[in-house]
C-alpha positions as CSV (number, residue, x, y, z in Angstrom):
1,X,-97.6,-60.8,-183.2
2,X,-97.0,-62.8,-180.1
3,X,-96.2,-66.7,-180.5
4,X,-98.9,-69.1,-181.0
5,X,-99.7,-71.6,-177.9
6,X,-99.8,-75.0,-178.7
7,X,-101.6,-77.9,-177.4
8,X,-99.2,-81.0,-176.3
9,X,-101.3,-83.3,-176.7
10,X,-99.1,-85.9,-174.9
11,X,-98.1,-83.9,-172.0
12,X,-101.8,-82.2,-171.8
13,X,-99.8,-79.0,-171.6
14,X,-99.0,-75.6,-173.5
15,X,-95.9,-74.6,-175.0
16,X,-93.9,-71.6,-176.6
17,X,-92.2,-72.4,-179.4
18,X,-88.5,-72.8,-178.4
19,X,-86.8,-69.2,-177.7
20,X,-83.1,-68.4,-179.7
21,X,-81.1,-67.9,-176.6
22,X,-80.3,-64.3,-175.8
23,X,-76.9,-63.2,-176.9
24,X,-75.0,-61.0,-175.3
25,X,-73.7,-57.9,-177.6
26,X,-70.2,-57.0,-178.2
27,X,-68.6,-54.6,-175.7
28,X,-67.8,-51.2,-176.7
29,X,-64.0,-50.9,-178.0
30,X,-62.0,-49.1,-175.5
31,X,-61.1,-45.1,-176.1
32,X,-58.4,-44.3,-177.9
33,X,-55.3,-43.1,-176.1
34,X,-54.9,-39.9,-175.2
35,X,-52.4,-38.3,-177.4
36,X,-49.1,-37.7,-175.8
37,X,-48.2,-34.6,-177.7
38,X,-44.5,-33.9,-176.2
39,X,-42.9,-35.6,-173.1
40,X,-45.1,-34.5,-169.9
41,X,-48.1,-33.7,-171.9
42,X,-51.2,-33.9,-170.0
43,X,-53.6,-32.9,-173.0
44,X,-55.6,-31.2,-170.1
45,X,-58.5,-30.5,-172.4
46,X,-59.0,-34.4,-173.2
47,X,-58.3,-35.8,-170.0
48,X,-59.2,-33.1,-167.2
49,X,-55.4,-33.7,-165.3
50,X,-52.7,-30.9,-164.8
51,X,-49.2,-31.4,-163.2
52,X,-49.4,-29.4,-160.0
53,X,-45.5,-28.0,-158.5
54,X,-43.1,-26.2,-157.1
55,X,-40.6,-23.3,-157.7
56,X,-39.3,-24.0,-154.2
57,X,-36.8,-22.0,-152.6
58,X,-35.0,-23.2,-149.0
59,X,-34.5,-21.0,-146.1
60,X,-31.2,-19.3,-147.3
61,X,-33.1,-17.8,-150.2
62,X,-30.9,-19.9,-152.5
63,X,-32.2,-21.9,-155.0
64,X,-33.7,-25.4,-153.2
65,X,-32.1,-28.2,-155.3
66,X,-34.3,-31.5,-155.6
67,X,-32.1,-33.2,-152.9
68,X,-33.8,-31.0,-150.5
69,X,-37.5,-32.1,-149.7
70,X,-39.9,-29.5,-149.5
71,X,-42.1,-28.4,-146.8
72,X,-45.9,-28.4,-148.9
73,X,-44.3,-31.9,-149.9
74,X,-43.9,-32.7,-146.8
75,X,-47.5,-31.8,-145.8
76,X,-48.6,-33.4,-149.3
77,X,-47.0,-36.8,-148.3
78,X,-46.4,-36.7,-152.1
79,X,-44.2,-35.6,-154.5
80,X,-44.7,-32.1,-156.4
81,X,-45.5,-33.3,-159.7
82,X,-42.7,-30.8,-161.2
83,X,-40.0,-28.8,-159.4
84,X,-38.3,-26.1,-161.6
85,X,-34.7,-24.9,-160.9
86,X,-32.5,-22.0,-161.8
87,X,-29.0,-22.0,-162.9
88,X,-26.7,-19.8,-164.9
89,X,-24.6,-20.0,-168.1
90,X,-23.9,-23.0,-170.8
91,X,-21.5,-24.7,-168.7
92,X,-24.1,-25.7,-166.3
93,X,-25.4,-27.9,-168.9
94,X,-22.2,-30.2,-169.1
95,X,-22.8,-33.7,-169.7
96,X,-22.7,-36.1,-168.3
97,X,-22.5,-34.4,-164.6
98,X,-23.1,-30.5,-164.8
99,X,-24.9,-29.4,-162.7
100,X,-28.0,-29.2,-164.8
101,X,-27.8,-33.4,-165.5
102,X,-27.4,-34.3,-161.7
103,X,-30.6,-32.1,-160.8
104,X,-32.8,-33.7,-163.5
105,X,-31.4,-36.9,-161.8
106,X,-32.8,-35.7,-158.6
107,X,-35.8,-34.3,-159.4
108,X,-36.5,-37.7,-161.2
109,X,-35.5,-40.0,-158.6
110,X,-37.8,-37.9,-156.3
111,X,-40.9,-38.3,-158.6
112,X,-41.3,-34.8,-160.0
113,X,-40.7,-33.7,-164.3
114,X,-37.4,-31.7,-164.1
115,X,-38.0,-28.4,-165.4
116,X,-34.7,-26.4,-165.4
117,X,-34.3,-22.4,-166.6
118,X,-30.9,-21.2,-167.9
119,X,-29.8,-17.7,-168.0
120,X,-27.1,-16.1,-169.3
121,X,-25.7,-13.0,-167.7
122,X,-23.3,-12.9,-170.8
123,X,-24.2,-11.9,-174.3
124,X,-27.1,-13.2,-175.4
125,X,-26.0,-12.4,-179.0
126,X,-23.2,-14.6,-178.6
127,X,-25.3,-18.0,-176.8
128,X,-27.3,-17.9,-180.4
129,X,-23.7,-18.0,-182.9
130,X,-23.1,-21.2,-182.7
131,X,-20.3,-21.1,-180.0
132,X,-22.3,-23.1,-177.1
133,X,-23.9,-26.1,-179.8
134,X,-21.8,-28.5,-178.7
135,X,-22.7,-28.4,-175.2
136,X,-25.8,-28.2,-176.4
137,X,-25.6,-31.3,-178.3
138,X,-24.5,-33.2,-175.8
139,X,-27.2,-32.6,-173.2
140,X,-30.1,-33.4,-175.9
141,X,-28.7,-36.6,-176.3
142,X,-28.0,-37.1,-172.4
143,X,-31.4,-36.3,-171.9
144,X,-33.1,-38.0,-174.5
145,X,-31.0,-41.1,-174.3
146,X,-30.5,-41.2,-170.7
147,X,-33.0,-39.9,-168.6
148,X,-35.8,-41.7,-167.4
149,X,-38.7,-39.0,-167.2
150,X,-39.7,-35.7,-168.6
151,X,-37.5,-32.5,-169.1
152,X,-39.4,-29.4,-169.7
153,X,-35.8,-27.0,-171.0
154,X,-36.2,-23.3,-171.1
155,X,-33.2,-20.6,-171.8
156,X,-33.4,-17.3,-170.9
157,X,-36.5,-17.3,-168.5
158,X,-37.8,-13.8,-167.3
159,X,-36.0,-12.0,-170.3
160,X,-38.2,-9.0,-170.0
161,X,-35.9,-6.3,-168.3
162,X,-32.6,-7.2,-170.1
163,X,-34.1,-7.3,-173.8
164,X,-35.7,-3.7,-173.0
165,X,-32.7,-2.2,-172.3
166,X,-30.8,-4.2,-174.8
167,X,-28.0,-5.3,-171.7
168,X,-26.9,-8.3,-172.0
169,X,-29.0,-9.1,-175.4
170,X,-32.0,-7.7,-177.4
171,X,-36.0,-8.9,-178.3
172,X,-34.4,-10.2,-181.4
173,X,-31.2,-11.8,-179.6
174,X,-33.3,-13.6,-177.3
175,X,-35.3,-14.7,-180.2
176,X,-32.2,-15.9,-181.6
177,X,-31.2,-18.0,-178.7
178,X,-34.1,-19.7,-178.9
179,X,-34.5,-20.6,-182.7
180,X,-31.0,-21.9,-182.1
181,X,-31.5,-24.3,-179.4
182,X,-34.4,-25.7,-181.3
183,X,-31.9,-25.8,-184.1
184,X,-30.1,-28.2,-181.9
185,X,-33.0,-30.5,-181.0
186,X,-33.8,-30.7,-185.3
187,X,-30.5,-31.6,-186.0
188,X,-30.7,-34.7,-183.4
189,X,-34.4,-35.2,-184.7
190,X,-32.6,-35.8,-188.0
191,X,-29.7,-37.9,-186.9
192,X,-32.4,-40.6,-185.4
193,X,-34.9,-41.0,-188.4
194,X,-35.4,-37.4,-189.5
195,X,-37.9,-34.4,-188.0
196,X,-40.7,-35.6,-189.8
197,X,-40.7,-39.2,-188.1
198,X,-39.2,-38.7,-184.7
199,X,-40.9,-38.6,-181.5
200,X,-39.1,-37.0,-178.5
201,X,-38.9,-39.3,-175.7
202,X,-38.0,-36.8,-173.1
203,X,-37.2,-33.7,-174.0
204,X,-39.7,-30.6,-174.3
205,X,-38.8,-27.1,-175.4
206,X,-40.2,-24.1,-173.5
207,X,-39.8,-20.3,-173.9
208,X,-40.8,-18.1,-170.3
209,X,-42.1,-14.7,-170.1
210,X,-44.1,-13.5,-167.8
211,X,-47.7,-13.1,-168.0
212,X,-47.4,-9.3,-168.6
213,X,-45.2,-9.9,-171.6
214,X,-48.3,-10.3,-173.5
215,X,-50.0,-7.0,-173.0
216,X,-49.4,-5.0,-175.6
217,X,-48.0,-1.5,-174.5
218,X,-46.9,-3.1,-171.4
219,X,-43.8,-2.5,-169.7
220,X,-42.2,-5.0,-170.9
221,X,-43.0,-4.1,-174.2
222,X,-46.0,-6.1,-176.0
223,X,-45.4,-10.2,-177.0
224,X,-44.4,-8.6,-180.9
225,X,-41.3,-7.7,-179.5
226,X,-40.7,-11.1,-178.3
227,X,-42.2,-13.3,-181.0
228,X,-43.2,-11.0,-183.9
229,X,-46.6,-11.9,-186.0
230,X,-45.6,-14.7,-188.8
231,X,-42.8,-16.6,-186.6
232,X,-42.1,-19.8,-187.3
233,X,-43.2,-22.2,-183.7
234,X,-40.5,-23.2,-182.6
235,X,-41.5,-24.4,-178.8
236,X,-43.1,-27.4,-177.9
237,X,-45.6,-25.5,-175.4
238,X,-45.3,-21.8,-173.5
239,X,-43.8,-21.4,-170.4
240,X,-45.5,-18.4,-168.2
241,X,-44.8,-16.4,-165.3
242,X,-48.0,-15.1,-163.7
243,X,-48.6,-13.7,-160.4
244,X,-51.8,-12.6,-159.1
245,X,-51.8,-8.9,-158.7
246,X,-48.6,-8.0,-160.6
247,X,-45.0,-8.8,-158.8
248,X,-46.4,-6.7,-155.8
249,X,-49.3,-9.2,-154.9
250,X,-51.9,-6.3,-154.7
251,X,-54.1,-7.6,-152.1
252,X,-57.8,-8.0,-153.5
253,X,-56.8,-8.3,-157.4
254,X,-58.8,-10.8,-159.2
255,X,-57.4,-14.3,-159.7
256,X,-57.7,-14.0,-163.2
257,X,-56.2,-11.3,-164.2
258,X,-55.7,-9.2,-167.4
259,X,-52.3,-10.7,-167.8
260,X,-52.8,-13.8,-167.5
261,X,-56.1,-13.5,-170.2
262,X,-53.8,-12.1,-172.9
263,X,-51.3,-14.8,-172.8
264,X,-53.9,-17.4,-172.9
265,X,-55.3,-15.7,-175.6
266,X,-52.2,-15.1,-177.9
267,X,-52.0,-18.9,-177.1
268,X,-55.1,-19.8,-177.8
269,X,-55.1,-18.4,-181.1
270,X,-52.5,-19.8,-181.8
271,X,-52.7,-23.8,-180.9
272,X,-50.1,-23.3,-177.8
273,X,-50.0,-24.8,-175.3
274,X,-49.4,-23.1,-171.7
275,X,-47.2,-24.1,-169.1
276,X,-47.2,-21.9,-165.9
277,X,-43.4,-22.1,-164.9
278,X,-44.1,-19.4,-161.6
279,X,-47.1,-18.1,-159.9
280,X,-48.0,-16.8,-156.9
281,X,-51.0,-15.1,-154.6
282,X,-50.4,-12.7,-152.0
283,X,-50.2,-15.0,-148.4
284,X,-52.3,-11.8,-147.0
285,X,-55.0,-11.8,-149.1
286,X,-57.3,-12.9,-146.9
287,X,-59.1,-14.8,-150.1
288,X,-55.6,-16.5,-151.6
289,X,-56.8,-19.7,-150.8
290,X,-60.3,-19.1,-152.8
291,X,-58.3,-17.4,-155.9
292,X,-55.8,-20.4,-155.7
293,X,-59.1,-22.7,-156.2
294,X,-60.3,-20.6,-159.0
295,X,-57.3,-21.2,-160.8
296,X,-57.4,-24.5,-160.2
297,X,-61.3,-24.9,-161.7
298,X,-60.2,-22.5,-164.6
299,X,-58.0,-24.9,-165.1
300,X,-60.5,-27.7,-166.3
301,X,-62.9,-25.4,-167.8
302,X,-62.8,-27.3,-170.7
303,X,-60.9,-24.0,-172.9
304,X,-57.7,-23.7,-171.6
305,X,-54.8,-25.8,-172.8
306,X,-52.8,-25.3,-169.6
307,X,-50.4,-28.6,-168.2
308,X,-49.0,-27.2,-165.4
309,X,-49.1,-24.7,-162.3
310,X,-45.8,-24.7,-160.7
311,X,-46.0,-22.4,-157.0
312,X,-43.2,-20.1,-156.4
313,X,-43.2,-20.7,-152.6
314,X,-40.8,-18.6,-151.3
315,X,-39.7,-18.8,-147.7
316,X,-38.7,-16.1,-144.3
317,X,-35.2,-16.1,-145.8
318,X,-35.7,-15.3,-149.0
319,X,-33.3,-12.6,-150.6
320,X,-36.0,-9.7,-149.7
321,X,-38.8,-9.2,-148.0
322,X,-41.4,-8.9,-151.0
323,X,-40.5,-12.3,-152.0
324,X,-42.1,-13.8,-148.8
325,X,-45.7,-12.6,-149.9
326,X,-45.5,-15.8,-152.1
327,X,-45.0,-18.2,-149.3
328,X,-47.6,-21.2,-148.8
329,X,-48.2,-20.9,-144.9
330,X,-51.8,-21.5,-143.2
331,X,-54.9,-22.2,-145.4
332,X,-53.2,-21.2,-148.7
333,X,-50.4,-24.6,-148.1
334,X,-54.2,-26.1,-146.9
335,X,-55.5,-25.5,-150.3
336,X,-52.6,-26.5,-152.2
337,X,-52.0,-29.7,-150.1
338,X,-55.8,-30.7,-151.1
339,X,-55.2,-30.1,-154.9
340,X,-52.2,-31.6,-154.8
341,X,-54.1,-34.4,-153.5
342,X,-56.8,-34.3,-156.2
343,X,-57.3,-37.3,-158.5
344,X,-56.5,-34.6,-161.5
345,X,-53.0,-34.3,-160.4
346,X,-51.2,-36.1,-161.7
347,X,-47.2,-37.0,-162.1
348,X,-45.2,-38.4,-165.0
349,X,-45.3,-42.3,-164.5
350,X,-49.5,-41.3,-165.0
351,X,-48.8,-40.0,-168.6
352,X,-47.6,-41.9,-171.5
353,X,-44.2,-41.9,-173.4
354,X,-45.1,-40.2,-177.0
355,X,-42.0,-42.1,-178.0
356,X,-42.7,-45.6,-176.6
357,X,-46.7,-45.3,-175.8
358,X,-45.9,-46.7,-172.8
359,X,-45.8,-44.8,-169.1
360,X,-42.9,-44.0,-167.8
361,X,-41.8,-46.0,-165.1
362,X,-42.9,-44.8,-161.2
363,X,-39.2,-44.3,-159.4
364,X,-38.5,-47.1,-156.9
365,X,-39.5,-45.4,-153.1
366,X,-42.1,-43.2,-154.4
């Protein structure tokens, strides 16, 4: 019931009866960090960000190394947020200066997550006995003791040709290979505090295959072949190759393709998360720059689990002529400019530490 006036008889007025003085309530408690699930996580489905790069190649058609700025870069006016890089054979992973170690360096320093692919034109049978673990040794602890950002590692990218015809190493050696490098990584887990109760600082552990690696029947054999039903994870996330329209870039393919739908799929089911290590769209489509913003809102559609899109962008010198469909020129290097400029991408001093919870630290200059 409402308050009762009273007379005062002193003042000849009316009065309430004293109010309790408002109090203001407790503010919410702020949300809970975003898990960090391996270095350069972006837990897209949480927090709506992806790292957006580069597989960029300079005018020679050799591989551009990070001490080469790139031309979207340079229309960006910011860093890609990942640059990948190609190199061949264990000895390029020599620490402290092979010539894996001073790229990451680079690619640091410049702003981007290092994300180098090793292959080995040698037998793959032999890179999984045991006879490359001490260089592999070393670099884990290089990396995880002295780097200052995210390395996303992958060994034998692509592997799809060689392990069909069994030259230089089968599905099951490249299997192999990679069991044993994780091998590597659990035996340094253990040295520092044991598997169970470390958390990697820097180092992440991808597989690549391309997109049509997960067809089954495919030419490249169906994703059993690779990883047969029942094997043990033994990556940190997926890497995937995925070009829109097959490697010939047929004009008027949908951005989304079959391809691309079954590795998302075989991931989905199976709590993976996806990395896109090379993609591309056809410069003469004349809707790549529409099918390169599809991608991008597929992205965040709330379903897929995907951290990264990293654009093969080859260039007019590239070893042949097919690979300059890829290139970004005209409104295709428009569109990825503008979503490399999007608030959602994001680079690694945004994201957290899973070792530290703190961010890593923004590079001085960039």
């Amino acid at each position: 019931m409402p308050p009762i006036l009273r007379r005062n008889l002193v003042a000849g007025q009316w009065n309430r009866p004293a109010r309790t003085p408002d109090v203001e309530p407790p503010p919410p408690p702020p949300p809970p960090p975003v898990p960090s699930r391996f270095p350069g996580d972006t837990n897209p489905k949480v927090t709506r960000t992806v790292i957006w790069g580069l597989d960029e190649f300079d005018q020679d058609g050799t591989v551009q190394h990070a001490s080469e700025l790139s031309r979207p870069e340079t229309s960006a006016g910011v860093p890609a947020g990942s640059m990948r890089s190609y190199f061949q054979g264990a000895a390029s992973l020599a620490a402290p200066n092979g010539s894996v170690i001073n790229s990451i360096k680079e690619q640091h320093a410049r702003g981007r997550i290092a994300w180098p692919s090793v292959m080995y034109t040698t037998s793959w049978a032999q890179a999984a006995d045991g006879r490359n673990n001490a260089v592999y040794d070393a670099f884990i602890t290089w990396v995880e003791e002295q780097a200052t950002a995210p390395v996303w590692f992958t060994l034998l990218h692509e592997p799809e040709n060689q392990a069909k015809t069994g030259v230089p190493g089968s599905y099951a050696d490249w299997l192999a290979v990679q069991r044993n490098f994780r091998a590597r990584m659990t035996a340094y887990a253990n040295a520092h505090g044991g598997v169970a109760n470390y958390k990697w600082r820097n180092l992440a552990f991808a597989p690549c295959l391309t997109a049509f690696a997960f067809l089954q029947g495919s030419k490249a054999g169906g994703i059993d072949l690779f990883i047969p039903a029942g094997t043990a994870k033994f990556w940190d996330f997926m890497g995937v190759d995925y070009y829109v329209g097959g490697q010939g870039g047929t004009i008027g393919a949908p951005a989304w393709g079959a391809n691309i739908v079954a590795a998302v799929n075989w991931c989905k089911a199976r709590s993976t998360t996806i990395g896109i290590a090379e993609w591309g769209v056809n410069r003469g489509d004349p809707d790549a720059a529409a099918k390169m913003q599809e991608i991008w809102n597929r992205t965040f559609d709330g379903t897929n689990d995907i951290i990264a899109w990293l654009y093969y962008n080859s260039s007019v010198g590239s070893l042949n002529t097919t690979e300059q469909r890829w290139m970004l020129t005209g409104s295709l290097l428009t569109k990825w400019v503008a979503l490399m400029n999007d608030a959602r991408s994001v680079h690694f001093w945004d994201l957290k530490n899973p070792a530290t919870g703190t961010n890593y630290a923004r590079p001085a200059g960039v």
